[in-house]
C-alpha positions in Angstrom: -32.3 7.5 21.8 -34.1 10.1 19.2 -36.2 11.0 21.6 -33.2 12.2 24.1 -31.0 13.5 21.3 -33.6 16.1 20.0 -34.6 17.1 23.4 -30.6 17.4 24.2 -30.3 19.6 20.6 -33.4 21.8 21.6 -31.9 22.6 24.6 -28.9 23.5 23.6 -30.8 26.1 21.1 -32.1 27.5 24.1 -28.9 28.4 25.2 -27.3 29.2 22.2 -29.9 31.7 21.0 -30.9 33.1 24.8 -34.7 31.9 25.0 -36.4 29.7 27.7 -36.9 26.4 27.0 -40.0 26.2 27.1 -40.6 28.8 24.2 -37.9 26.6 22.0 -40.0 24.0 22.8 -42.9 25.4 21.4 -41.1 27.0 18.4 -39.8 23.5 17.4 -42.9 21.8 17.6 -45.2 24.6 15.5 -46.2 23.1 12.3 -48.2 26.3 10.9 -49.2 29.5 12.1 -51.0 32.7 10.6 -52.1 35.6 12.4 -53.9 37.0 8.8 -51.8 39.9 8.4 -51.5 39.8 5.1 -53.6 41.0 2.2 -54.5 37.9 0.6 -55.3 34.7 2.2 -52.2 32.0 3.1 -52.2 29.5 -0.1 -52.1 26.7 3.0 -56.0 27.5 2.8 -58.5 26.8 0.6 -62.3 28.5 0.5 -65.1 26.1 0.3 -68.3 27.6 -0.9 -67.1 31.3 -1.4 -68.5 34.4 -1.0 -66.4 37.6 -1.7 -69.4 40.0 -0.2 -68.8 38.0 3.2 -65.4 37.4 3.8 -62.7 40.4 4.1 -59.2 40.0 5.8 -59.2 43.3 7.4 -56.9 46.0 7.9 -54.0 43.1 8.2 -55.6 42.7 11.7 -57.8 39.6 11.5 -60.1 37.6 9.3 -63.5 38.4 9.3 -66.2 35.9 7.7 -69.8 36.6 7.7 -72.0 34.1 9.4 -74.8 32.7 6.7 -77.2 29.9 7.0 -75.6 28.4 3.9 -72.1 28.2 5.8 -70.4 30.6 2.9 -66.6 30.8 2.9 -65.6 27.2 4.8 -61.7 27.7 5.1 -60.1 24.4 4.6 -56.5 23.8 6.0 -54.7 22.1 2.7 -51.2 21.0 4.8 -50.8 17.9 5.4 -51.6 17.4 9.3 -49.2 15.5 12.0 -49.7 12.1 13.1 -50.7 13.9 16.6 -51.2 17.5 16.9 -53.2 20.6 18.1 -55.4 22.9 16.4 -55.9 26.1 17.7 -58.1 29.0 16.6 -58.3 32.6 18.6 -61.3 34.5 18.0 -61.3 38.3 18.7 -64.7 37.4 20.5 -67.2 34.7 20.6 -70.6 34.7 18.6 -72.3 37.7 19.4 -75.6 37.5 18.2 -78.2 34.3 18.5 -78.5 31.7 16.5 -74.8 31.7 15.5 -71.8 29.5 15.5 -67.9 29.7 15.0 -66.0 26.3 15.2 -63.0 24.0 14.3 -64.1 20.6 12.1 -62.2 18.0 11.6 -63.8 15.4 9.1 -66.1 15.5 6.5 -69.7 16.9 6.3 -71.0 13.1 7.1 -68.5 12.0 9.6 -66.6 14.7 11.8 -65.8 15.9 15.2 -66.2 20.0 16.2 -65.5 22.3 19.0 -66.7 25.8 18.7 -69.2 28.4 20.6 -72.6 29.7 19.8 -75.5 32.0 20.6 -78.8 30.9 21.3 -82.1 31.9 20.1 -82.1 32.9 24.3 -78.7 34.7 23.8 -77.2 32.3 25.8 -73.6 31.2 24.9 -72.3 27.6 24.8 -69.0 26.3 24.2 -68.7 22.5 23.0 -67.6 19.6 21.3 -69.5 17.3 19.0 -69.7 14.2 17.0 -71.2 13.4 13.6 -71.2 9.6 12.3 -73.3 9.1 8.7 -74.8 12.5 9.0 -76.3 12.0 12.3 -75.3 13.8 16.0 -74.4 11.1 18.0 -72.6 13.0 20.8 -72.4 16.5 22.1 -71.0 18.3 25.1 -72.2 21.5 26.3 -71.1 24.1 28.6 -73.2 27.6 29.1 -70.8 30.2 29.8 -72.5 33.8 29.6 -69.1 35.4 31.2 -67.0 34.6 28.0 -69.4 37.4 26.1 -67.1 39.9 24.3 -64.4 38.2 25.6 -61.3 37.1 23.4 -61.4 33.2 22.9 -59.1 30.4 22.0 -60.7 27.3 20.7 -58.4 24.1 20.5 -58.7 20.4 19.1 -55.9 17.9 20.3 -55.5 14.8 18.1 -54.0 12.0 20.1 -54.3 8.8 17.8 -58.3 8.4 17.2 -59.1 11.0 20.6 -59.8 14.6 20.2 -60.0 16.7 23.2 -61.6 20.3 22.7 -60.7 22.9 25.3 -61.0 26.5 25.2 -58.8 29.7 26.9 -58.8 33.6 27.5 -55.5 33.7 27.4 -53.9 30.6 25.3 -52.1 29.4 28.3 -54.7 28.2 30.6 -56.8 25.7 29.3 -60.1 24.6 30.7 -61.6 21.0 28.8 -64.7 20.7 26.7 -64.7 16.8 26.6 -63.3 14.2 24.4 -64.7 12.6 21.1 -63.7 9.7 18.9 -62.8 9.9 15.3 -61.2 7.0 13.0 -60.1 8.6 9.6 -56.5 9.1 9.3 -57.3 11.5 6.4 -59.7 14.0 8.0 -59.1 17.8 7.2 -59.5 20.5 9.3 -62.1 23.0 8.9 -62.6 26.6 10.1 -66.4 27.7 9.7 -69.2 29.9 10.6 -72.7 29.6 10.5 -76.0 30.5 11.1 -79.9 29.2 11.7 -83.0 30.7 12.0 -84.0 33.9 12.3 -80.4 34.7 12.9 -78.6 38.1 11.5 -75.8 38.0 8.8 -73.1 39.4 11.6 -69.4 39.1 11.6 -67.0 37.4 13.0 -63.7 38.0 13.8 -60.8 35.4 13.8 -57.0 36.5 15.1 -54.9 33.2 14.6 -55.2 29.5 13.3 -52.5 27.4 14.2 -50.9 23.9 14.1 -48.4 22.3 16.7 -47.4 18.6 16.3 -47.7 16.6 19.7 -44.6 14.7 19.8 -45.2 13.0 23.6 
């Protein structure tokens, strides 16, 4: 009965305020969203390791964060997280040079599941999902997608129960898998962080959005 009287009271918002359903759907279920236009950082985040010299948010147009092979400026999401939910970060392109990552982490250092892209030392670029238990990879799917270069890209974690499914999009509407991995901690954070390896280049990257939409279905 909850279940039909919110869906009957969000489409009578529709109607009331003249918008398809389908965007008061979306409205009503957004938990958090920042597109970085501000000059200072949202206080719903908190920097891990900082590094002023490599982390600017940029002419109110996007974050930019400076890869290093010490992972500088980790953003942590503070907020407390839905039961379910997706994550969703848009990157204004993927890792252009090799030997460099951008990704989404859910879980501590030792124990944590990821999607993200990266550059090879073979400038190739892969889009994925991993799995860390005690510190170790134990699982990792990888796609090689060279046609994404300099490309805008939406990376995107959904939480159902103990499953997260990564996925990534040109266009945050269509939505193309990257494989599913298991996590039990009811307390994991998510994380937004670059990195490098290597012989890899300090090099920026650009981030447009983070958000967070609670999965109520």
């Amino acid at each position: 009965m909850r279940q039909i009287t919110r869906c009957l009271f969000i489409a009578t918002l529709s109607l009331l305020v003249g918008v398809p359903l389908s965007t008061a759907i979306a409205q009503e279920n957004l938990s958090f969203f920042d597109d970085f236009q501000g000059t200072q950082l949202n206080p719903a985040f908190r920097v891990l390791n900082p590094d002023k010299q490599r982390m600017a948010l940029t002419q109110g147009e996007f974050l930019l964060l400076v890869t290093h092979q010490d992972r500088k400026n980790v953003i942590e999401y503070t907020s407390a997280l839905p039961e379910n939910y997706e994550v969703t970060i848009r990157l204004f392109e993927p890792p252009t040079h090799r030997e460099q990552a951008a990704q989404l982490r859910i879980g501590s250092d030792a124990n944590n599941v990821r999607v993200g892209a990266y550059q090879t030392q073979a400038s190739n670029l892969y889009l994925y999902t991993d799995k860390t238990l005690d510190g170790v990879d134990s699982n990792s799917i990888q796609n090689k997608d060279n046609s994404l270069v300099g490309e805008p890209l939406y990376l995107r974690f959904s939480k159902i129960d103990v499953e997260f499914e990564g996925a990534f999009s040109l266009d945050g509407l269509q939505w193309k898998t990257l494989g599913k991995q298991v996590l039990i901690d009811p307390n994991a954070k998510v994380y937004l962080e670059v990195s490098g390896w290597g012989e890899a280049p300090e090099s920026p990257i650009k981030i447009d959005s983070f958000e967070v939409r609670e999965i109520t279905n």
